[in-house]
C-alpha positions as CSV (number, residue, x, y, z in Angstrom):
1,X,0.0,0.0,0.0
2,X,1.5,3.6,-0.7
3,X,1.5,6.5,0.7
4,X,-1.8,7.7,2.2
5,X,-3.7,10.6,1.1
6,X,-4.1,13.9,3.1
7,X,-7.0,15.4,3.6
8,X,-7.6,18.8,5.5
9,X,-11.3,18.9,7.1
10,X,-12.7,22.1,8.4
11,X,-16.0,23.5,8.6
12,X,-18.4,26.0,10.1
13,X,-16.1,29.6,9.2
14,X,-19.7,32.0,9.1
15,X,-17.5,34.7,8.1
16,X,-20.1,37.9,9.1
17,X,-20.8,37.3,12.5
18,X,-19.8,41.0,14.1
19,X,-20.7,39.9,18.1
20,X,-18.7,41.8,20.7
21,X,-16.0,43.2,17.9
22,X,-15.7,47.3,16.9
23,X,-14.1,48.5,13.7
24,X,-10.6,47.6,12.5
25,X,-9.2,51.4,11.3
26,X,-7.0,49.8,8.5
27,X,-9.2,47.2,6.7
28,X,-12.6,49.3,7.7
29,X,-13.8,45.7,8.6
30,X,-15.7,44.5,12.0
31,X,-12.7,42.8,13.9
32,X,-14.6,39.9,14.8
33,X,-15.0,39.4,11.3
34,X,-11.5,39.6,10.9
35,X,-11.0,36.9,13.7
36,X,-13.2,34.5,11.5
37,X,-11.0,35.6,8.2
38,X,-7.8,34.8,10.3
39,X,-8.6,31.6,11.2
40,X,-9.2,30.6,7.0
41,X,-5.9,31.9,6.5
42,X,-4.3,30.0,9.2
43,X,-6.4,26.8,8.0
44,X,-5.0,27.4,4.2
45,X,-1.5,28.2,5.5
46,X,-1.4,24.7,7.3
47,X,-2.8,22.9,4.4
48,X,-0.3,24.5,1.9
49,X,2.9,23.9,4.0
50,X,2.0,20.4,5.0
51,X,1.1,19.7,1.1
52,X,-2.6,18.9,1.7
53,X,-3.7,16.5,-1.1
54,X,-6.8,17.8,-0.7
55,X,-8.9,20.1,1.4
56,X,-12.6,19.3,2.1
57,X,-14.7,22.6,3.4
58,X,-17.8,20.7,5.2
59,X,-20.0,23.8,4.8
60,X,-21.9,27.5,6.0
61,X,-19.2,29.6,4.4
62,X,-21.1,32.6,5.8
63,X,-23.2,33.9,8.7
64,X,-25.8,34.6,6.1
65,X,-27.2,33.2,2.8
66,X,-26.4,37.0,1.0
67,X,-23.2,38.0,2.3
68,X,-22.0,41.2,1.5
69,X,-19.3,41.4,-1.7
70,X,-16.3,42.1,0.9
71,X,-16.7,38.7,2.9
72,X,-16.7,37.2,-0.6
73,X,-14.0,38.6,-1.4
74,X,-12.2,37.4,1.6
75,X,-13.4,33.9,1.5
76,X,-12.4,33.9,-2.1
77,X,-8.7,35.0,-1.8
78,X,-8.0,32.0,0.7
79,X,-9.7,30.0,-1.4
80,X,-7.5,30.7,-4.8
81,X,-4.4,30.4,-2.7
82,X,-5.4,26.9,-2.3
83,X,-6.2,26.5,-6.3
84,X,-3.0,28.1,-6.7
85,X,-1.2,25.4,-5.1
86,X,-2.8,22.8,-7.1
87,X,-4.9,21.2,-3.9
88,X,-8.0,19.6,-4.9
89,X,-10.7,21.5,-2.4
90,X,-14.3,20.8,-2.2
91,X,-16.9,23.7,-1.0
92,X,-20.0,21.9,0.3
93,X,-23.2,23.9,0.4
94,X,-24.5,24.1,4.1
95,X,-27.5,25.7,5.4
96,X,-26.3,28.5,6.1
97,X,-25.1,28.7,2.4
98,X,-28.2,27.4,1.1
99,X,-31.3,29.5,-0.6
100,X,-34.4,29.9,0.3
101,X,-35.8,29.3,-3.0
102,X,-33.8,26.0,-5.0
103,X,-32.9,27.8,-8.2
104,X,-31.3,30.7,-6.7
105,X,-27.4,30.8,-6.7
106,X,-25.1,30.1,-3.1
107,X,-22.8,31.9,-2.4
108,X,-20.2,29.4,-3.1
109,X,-21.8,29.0,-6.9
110,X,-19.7,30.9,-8.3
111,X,-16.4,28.9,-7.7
112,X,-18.4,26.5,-10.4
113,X,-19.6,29.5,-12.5
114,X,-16.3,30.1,-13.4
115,X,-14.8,26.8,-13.4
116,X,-11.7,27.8,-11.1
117,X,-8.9,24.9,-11.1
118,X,-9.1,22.0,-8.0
119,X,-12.6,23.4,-6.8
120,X,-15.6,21.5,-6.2
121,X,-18.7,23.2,-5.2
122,X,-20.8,20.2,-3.3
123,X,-24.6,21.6,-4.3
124,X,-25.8,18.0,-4.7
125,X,-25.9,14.4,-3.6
126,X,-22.6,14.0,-6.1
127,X,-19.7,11.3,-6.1
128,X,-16.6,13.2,-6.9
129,X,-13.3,11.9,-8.2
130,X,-10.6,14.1,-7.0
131,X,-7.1,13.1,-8.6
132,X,-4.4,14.3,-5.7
133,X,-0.6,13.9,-5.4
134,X,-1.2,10.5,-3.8
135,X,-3.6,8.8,-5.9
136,X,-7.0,9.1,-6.6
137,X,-9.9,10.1,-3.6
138,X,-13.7,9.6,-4.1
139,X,-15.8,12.2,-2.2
140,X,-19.4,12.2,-2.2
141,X,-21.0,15.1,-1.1
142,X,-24.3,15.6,0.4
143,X,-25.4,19.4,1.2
144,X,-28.1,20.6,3.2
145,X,-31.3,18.8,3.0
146,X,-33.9,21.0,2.2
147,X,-37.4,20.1,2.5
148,X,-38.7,22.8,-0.3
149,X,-37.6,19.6,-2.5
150,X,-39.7,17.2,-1.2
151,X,-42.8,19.7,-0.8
152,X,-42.3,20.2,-4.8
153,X,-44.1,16.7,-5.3
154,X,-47.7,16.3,-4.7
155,X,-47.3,13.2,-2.7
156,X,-45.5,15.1,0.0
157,X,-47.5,18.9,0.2
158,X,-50.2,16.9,2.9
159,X,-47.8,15.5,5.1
160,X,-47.7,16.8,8.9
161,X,-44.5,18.7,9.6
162,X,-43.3,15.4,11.7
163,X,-44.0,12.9,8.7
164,X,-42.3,15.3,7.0
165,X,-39.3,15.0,8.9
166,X,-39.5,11.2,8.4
167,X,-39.8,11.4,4.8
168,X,-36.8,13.7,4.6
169,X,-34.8,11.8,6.9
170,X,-35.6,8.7,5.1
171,X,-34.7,9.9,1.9
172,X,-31.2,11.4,2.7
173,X,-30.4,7.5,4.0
174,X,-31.6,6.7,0.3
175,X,-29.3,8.7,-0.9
176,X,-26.2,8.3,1.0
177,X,-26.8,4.3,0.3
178,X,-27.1,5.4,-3.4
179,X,-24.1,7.3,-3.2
180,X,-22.1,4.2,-1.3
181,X,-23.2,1.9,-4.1
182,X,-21.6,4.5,-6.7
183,X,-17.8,3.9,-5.2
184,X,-15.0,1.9,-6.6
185,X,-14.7,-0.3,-3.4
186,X,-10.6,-0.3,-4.0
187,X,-10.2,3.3,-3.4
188,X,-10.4,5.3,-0.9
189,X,-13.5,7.0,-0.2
190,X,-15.0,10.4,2.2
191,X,-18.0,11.2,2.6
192,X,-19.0,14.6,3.7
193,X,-22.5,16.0,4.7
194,X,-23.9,18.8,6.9
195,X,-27.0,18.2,8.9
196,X,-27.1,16.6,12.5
197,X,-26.5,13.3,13.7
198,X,-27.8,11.2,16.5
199,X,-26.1,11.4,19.5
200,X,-23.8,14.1,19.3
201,X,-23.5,17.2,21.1
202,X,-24.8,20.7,20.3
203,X,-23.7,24.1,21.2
204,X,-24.3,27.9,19.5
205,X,-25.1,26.9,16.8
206,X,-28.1,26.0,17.8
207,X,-28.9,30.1,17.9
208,X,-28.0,31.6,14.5
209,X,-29.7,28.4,13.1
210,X,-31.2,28.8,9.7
211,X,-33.9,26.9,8.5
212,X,-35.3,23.4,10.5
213,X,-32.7,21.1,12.0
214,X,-32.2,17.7,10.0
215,X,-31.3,14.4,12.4
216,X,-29.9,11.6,10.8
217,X,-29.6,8.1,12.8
218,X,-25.3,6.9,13.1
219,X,-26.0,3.5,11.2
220,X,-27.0,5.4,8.2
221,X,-23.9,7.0,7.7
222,X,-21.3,4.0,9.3
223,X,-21.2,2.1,6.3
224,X,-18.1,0.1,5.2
225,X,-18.3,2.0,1.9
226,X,-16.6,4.7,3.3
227,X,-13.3,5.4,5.1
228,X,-14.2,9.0,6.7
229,X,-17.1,11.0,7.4
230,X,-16.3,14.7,7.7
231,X,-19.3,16.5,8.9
232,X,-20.4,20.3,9.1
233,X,-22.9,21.8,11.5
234,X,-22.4,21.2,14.9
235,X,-19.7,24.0,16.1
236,X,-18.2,21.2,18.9
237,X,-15.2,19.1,17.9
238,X,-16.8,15.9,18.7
239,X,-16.5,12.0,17.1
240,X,-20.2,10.7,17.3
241,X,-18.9,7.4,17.2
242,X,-16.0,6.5,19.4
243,X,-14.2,3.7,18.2
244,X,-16.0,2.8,15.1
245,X,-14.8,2.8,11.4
246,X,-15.3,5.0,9.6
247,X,-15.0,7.8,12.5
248,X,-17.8,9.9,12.1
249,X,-16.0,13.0,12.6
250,X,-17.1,17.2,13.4
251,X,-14.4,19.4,12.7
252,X,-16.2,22.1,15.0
253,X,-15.7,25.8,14.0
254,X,-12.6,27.5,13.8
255,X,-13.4,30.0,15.8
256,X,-16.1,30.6,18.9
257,X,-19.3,32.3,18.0
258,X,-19.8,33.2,21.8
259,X,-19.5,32.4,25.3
260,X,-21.7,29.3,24.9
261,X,-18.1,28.0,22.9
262,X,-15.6,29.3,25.6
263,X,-14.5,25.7,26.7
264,X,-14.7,24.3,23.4
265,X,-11.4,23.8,21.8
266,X,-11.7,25.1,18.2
267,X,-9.6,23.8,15.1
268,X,-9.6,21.5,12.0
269,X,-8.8,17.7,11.3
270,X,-6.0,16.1,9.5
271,X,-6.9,12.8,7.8
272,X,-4.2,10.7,6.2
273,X,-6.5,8.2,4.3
274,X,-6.4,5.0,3.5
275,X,-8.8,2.0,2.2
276,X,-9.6,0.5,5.8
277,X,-6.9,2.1,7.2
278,X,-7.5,5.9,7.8
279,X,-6.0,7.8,10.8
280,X,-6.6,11.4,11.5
281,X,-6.6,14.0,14.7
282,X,-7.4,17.3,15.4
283,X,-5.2,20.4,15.2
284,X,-6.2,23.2,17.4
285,X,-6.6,27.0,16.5
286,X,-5.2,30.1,18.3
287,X,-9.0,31.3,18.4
288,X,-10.8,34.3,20.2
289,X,-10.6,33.3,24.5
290,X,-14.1,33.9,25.8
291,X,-13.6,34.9,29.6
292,X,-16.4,34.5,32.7
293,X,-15.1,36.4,35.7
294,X,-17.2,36.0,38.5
295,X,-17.0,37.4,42.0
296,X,-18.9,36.6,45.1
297,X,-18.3,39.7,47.0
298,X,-21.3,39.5,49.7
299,X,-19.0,38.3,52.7
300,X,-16.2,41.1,51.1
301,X,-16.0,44.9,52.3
302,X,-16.1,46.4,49.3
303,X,-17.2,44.9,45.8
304,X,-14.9,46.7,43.8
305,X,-11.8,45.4,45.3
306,X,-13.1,42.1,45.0
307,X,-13.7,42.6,41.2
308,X,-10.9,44.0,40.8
309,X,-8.6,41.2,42.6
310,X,-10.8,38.4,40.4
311,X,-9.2,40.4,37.6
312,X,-5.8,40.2,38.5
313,X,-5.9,36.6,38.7
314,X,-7.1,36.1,35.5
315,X,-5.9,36.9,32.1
316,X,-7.8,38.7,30.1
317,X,-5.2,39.9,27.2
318,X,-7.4,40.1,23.9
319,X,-10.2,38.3,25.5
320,X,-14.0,39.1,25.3
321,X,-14.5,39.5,29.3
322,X,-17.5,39.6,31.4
323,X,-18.0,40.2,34.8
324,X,-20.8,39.2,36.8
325,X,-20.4,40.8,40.9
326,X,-22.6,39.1,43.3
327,X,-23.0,41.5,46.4
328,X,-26.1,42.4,49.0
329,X,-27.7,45.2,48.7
330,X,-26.0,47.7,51.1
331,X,-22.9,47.5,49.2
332,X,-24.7,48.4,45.9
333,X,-23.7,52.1,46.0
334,X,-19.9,51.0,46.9
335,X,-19.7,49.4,43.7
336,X,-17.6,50.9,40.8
337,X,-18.0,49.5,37.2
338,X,-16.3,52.2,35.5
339,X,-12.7,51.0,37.8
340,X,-13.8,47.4,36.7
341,X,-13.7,48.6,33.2
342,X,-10.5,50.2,33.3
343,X,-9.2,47.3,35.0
344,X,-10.0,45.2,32.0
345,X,-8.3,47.9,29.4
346,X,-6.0,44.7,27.7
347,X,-9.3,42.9,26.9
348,X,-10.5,42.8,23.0
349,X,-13.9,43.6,24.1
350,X,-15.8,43.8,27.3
351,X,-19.3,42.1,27.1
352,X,-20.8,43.3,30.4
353,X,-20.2,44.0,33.8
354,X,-23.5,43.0,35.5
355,X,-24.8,43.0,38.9
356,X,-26.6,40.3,41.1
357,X,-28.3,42.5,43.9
358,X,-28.9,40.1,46.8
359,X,-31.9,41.7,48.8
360,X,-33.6,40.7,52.0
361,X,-36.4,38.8,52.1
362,X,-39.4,40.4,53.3
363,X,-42.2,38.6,54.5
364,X,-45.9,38.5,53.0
365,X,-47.6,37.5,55.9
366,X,-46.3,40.2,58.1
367,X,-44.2,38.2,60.5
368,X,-40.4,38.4,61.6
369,X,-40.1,34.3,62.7
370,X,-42.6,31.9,60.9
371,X,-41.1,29.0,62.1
372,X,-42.2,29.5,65.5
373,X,-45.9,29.3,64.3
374,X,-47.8,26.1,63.7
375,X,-49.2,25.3,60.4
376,X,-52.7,26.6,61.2
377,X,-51.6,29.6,62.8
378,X,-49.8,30.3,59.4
379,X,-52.9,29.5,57.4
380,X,-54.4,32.2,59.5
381,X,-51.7,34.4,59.1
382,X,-52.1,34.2,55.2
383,X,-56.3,34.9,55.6
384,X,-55.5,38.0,57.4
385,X,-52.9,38.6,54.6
386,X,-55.3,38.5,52.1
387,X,-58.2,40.2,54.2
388,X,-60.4,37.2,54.0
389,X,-63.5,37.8,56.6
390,X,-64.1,36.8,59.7
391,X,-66.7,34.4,59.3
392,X,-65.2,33.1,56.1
393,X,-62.1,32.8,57.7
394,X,-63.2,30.3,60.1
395,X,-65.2,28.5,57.8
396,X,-61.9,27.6,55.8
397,X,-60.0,26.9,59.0
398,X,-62.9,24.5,60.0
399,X,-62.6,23.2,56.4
400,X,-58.7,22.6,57.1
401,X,-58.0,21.0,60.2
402,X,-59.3,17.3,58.8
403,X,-56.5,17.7,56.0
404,X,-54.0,19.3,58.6
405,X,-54.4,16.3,61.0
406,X,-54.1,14.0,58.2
407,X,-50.7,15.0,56.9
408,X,-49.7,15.2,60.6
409,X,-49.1,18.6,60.8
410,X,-52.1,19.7,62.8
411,X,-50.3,20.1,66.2
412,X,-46.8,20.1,64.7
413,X,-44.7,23.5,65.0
414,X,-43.6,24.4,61.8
C-alpha cells in the first residue's frame, strides 16, 4: 500500500458574525470578522505547508445566505491560494449557504460559475473523483437537505410537519446508500455531509440556526463503503462514534461564535487516508478566548476590590471578558463598574459588567419568625394577609384541620 492521502477537514467559518467586535481602522472591517477571516488563512496556510492533497470545506461559508461582496472577497482570496497550489478543495453547500428558494445561486456558486482549477462546489448528492498527489480520492457530497424539494411533489404537500421530517430523513439514507453503491470499493473513499446526527453534542449553533434542524440516525452514515465521514454543522469538535470505522467526525468551527463555545477547543482535522486504514486527529486554532469572571463579593468589604482582585488573577489579554459581581444590597452604592472597566483595558472587548443585587427577604404575611408558628396559625396568618372575613375565615380553617391532621401537621410547630 502507498502512501496515504491527506485530507484537510474544516467547517463551520460563518465569516459575518460581528458579536462583541468594533471597527478595524485599517481594513474598515468588524474585527470579529476579521477573527473568522484569520482563522481561514491559518487553515489554508497549514494545508499549503504540510502539502494537503486535498482540502474538504464541510460547509456554512457565511453567517448569512447573501453575504455582502467584501466577505466574498475574503473567502475567495483564501480559497485561490489553495487552487493556486494545485490542492484539490471541495466547498460543500451548508445551510447557512443554502437558498431559500432552490434555483437561486449560493454563495459558493460561483467557484463552479467560473470553473476555477481543484474546486468542487458540493450543491448536490454528487460522487466526486478528486485526482491528488497520492492517488486518486472519491468524495461524495451531500449538502443541506432541504425540504422545499420534497414539498415540490404532490405526494408530500399533505404531510404533517413530523412525517415530513421522516420522509426527509428517510430519503437522505436513500441517498447516502445510493451514493455508497456508486464507489470503486478499492479506493479510498470520504464522505462529507452537513446536517445533525444522533447522539452528538450541540452548542451555539443552535442560535443563529437557519432553516429546520435535520437528524440523521449513526447506522446510516457508518457504512463500510466509506473510510471518513467529515461532517459540518455542529460548532463542537466531537467524534459521534468513538471507536467505530469510519469515525464519524465534526471538525467544529474554527473560531467561537460566543461564550456558549468558551471551553470548546476550536480547530480543524487532519486525515491521512487509506482503504480500511484511515487515521486522523485534530489540530487546534489560536482562536478568540471567551472569559467568565465571576466574584462573590457579599462576605467582602467592598465589591470593587473584590472585582478588581478576580481580575488580576485572571488573564484577560485580547479576550471578550464579562463580569458578573454578586453582592447584598448595602454595598450596591460602593460598587464601581467604571474601575472594573478600566481594569479590564488589555481585553479585545468587554461584554458586560453585571450585577446580582442580593436583597432581604421580606415577608408576606407580616411576621419576623414563621417558624415559631404552627401550620394553622400560618394558614391564618395568610387569611388576614389576604383580608379574607371573619366568618369566612373560620369557615376555611374548620374546612382545614381534617386535611392538617391527616398530613400530621395539625399540632406540629412548623
Amino acid at each position: 500500500m502507498g502512501e496515504p492521502i491527506r485530507v484537510l477537514h474544516f467547517a463551520d467559518l460563518h465569516i459575518g458574525i460581528e458579536g462583541y467586535g468594533r471597527l478595524d481602522p485599517q481594513t474598515g472591517l468588524n474585527q470579529r470578522v476579521l477573527d473568522f477571516v484569520t482563522r481561514l488563512k491559518e487553515i489554508v496556510d497549514y494545508a499549503i505547508e504540510h502539502q494537503a492533497d486535498a482540502v474538504i470545506f464541510a460547509g456554512d461559508a457565511f453567517k448569512t445566505r447573501e453575504p455582502n461582496p467584501t466577505y466574498q472577497r475574503a473567502f475567495a482570496r483564501q480559497i485561490m491560494r489553495l487552487s493556486r497550489a494545485r490542492i484539490p478543495t471541495v466547498l460543500l453547500v451548508g445551510n447557512h449557504d443554502m437558498p431559500i428558494i432552490e434555483t437561486r445561486a449560493t454563495a459558493l456558486d460561483i467557484f463552479a460559475t467560473l470553473d476555477v482549477p481543484y474546486v468542487v462546489v458540493g450543491r448536490e448528492e454528487a460522487v466526486h473523483q478528486l485526482e491528488t498527489r497520492h492517488g486518486l480520492l472519491q468524495v461524495a457530497t451531500v449538502p443541506w437537505p432541504q425540504r422545499s424539494r420534497l414539498l415540490k411533489l404532490d405526494e408530500y404537500r399533505s404531510l404533517s410537519a413530523e412525517q415530513l421530517d421522516q420522509e426527509l430523513e428517510r430519503t437522505l439514507r436513500l441517498e447516502i446508500e445510493r451514493l455508497a453503491n456508486l464507489l470503486d470499493p478499492r479506493t479510498p473513499a470520504i464522505l462529507t455531509a452537513h446536517f445533525s446526527v444522533s447522539g452528538a453534542t450541540y452548542g451555539s449553533e443552535r442560535f443563529i440556526m437557519l432553516g429546520q434542524d435535520v437528524v440523521l440516525k449513526q447506522e446510516s452514515l457508518c457504512l463500510s463503503a466509506w473510510d471518513y465521514v467529515a461532517m459540518g454543522h455542529i460548532h463542537r469538535h466531537q467524534v459521534v462514534n468513538p471507536g467505530q470505522y469510519p469515525s464519524v467526525v465534526y471538525s467544529g468551527s474554527p473560531e467561537r461564535v460566543d461564550f456558549g463555545e468558551a471551553d470548546q477547543a476550536k480547530g480543524f482535522c487532519w486525515v491521512e487516508v487509506a482503504r480500511g486504514e484511515t487515521r486522523w486527529s485534530f489540530v487546534p486554532l489560536h482562536a478568540r478566548a471567551f472569559v467568565t469572571i465571576d466574584v462573590d463579593a457579599t462576605d467582602e468589604e467592598n465589591p470593587t476590590e473584590a472585582a478588581l482582585r478576580a481580575i488580576q488573577r485572571r488573564d484577560v489579554t485580547d479576550a471578550i471578558v464579562r463580569v458578573r459581581v454578586r453582592m447584598r444590597s448595602e454595598q450596591e452604592a460602593l460598587f464601581n463598574a467604571r474601575a472594573v472597566e478600566r481594569a479590564l483595558s488589555g481585553a479585545h472587548a468587554v461584554a458586560g459588567i453585571g450585577r446580582e443585587v442580593i436583597r432581604e427577604a421580606r415577608s408576606r404575611l407580616g411576621i419576623n419568625n414563621p417558624e415559631r408558628l404552627t401550620p394553622e396559625q400560618l394558614l391564618e396568618r395568610y387569611f388576614v394577609s389576604r383580608n379574607t372575613p371573619p366568618e369566612r375565615m373560620r369557615e376555611l380553617l374548620e374546612l382545614a384541620r381534617p386535611l392538617l391532621q391527616e398530613g400530621g401537621l395539625l399540632d406540629q410547630a412548623a
